[in-house]
C-alpha positions in Angstrom: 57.3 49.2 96.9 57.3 45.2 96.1 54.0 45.0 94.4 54.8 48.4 91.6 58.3 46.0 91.1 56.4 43.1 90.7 54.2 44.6 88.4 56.9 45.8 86.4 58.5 42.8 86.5 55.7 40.6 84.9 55.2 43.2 82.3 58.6 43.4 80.9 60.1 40.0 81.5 57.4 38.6 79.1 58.2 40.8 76.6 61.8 40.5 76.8 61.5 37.0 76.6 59.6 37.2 72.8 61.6 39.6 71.7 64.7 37.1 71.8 63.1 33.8 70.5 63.9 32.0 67.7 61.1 32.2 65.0 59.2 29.2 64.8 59.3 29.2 61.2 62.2 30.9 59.5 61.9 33.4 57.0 62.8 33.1 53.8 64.1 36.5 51.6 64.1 35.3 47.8 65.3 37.5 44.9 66.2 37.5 41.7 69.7 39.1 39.9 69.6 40.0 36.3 72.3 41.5 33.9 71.0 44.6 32.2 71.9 43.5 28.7 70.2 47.2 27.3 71.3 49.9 29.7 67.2 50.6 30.3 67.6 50.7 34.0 64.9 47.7 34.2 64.8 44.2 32.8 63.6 43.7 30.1 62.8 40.7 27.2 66.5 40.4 26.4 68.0 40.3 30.3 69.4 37.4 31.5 69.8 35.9 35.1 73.3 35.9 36.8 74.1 32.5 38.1 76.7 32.7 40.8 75.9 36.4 42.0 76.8 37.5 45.5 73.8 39.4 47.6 74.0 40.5 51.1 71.2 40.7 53.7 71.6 43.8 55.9 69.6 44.8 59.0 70.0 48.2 60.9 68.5 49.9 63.3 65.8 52.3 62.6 67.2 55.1 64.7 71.1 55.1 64.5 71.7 52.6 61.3 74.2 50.6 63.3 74.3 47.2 61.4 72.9 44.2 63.0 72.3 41.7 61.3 74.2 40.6 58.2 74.5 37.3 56.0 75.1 36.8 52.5 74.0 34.0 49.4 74.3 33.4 46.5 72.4 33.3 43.1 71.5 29.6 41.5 71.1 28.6 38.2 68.0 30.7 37.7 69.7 34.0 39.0 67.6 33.2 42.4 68.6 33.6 45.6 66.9 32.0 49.2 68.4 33.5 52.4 66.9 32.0 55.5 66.4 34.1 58.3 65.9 32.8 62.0 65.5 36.0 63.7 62.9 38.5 63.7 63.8 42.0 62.5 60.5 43.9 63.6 62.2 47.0 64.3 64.9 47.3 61.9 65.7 48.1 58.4 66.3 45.5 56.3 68.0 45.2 52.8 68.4 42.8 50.1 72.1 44.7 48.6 73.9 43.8 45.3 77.7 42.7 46.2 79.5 41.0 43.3 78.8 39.7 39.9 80.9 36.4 38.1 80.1 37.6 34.8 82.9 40.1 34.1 81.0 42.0 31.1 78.0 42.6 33.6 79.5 43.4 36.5 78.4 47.5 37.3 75.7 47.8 39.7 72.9 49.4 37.4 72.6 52.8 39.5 68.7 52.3 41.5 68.7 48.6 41.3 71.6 47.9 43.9 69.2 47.3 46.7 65.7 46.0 47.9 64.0 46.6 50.6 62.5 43.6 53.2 60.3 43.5 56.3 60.9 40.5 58.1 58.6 40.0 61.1 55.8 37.5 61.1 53.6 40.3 63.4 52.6 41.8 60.2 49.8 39.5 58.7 51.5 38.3 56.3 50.7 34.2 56.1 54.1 33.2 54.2 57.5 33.0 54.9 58.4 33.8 52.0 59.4 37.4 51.7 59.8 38.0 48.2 62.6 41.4 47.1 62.8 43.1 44.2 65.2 42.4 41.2 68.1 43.3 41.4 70.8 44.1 38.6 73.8 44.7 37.0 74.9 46.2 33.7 76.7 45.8 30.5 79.2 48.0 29.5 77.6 48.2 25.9 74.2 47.7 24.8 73.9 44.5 23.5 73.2 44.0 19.4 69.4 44.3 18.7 68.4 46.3 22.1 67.0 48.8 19.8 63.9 46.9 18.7 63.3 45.8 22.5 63.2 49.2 23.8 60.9 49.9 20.4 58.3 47.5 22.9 58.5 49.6 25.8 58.1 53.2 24.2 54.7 55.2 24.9 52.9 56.9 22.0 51.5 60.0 22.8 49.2 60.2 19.3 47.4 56.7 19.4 43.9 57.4 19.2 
């Protein structure tokens, strides 16, 4: 009876003990915010960056999306945001999430670009610890003044030979 409990013992206590450490280098989760001057639904030539923005960092759990792990930053003068992260999130799902805009004329989340997705674990080959997240943005009310010729840039022509 000792030795299976012994066994068991060295097999999980190890593993237990990793999977509560501290990483030895912290992650880093580094966006970018962007006002949807156009209404595309994607930046484009005439976005801009949102200094100031508020993003949220969520993790949940894979199996019952309980929340658990959640910290939030802010945007600098380039619309960029750096969240470090000490902890490893292997087995959760983790999200970069839109939370508030200062610009009040570009403050709508623009509807598929509220949210970006990020695996933070170091056990996945990845050599940086830099985990870079999509962009994320808001929109205008109104298209701004000239957005017709930059969406002119982005159309596909079916007859080009």
């Amino acid at each position: 009876m000792a030795k299976p409990v012994l066994l068991l013992a060295l097999c999980i206590l190890p593993a237990l003990a990793l999977a509560t450490r501290p990483l030895r280098k912290p992650l880093i989760v580094q966006g970018r915010v962007y006002c949807d001057t156009c209404l595309a639904g994607f930046e484009t030539s005439a976005s801009n960056y949102i200094a100031g923005a508020k993003v949220r960092l969520e993790c949940k759990n894979r199996n019952t999306m309980q929340l658990l792990y959640s910290k939030e930053g802010t945007t600098d003068s380039t619309g960029t945001y750096k969240i470090t992260v000490t902890e490893d999130h292997e087995d959760q799902l983790c999200d970069a999430l839109l939370v508030s805009s200062p610009q009040g004329d570009c403050a709508k989340v623009s509807p598929g670009r509220e949210r970006a997705r990020v695996i933070l674990t170091n056990y996945n080959g990845m050599a940086s610890e830099t985990r870079f997240a999509n962009a994320m943005g808001f929109t205008k009310e109104e298209p701004a003044a000239g957005c017709a010729n930059v969406l002119k840039q982005y159309q596909e022509f079916d007859n080009e030979d």
